[in-house]
N, C-alpha and C positions, 0 to 999 in steps of 0.2 A: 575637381576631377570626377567627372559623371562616374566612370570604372569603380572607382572607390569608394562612392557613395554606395551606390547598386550591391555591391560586397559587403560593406557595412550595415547597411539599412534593416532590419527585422523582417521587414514588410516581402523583402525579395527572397529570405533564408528561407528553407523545407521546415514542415513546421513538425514541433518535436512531439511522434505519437505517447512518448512515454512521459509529456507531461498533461497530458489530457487525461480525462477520469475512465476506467477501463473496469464497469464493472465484473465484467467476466473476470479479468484476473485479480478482483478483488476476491472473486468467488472461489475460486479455486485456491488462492491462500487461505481462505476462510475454511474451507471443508478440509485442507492440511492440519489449521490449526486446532479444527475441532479432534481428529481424529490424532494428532497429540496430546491432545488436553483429556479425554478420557484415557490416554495412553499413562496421563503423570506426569508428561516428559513438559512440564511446565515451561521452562527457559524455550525450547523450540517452539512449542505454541504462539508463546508470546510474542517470538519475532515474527510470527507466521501471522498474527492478527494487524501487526504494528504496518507490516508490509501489506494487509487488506485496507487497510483505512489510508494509508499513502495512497493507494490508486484509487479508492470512492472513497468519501469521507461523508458518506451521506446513508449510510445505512447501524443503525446502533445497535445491532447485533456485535458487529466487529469491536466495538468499543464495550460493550459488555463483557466479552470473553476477553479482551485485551484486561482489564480491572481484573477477572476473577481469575487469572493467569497470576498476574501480579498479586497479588491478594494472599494465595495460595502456597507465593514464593514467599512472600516477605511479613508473614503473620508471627 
């Protein structure tokens, strides 16, 4: 059934912006989470670095402050 195909297929589906790499809103959790992490407030930071590197995973700033978040909690 062509219908069903066309519906199932990937190739026809909208394609999904929020699994593409977005460095802009990596950046912007990135500058939240710096601006926690001078704050203390470590646990928020860290989810705020964790959620930069989910959407670029190609900058190691984000992963540097995601460790010294952690780091900081669990010494």
């Amino acid at each position: 059934d062509l219908s069903r195909l066309i519906e199932l297929h990937p190739a026809f589906g909208e394609p999904d912006v929020l699994a593409q790499p977005s460095p802009a809103l990596a950046e912007a959790h990135f500058g939240k989470g710096l601006q926690l992490y001078w704050e203390k407030n470590y646990p928020a930071a860290e989810a705020q670095f964790a959620k930069a590197t989910s959407y670029f995973d190609k900058d190691a700033r984000y992963y540097y402050y995601l460790g010294l978040t952690r780091h900081a909690q669990y010494q």
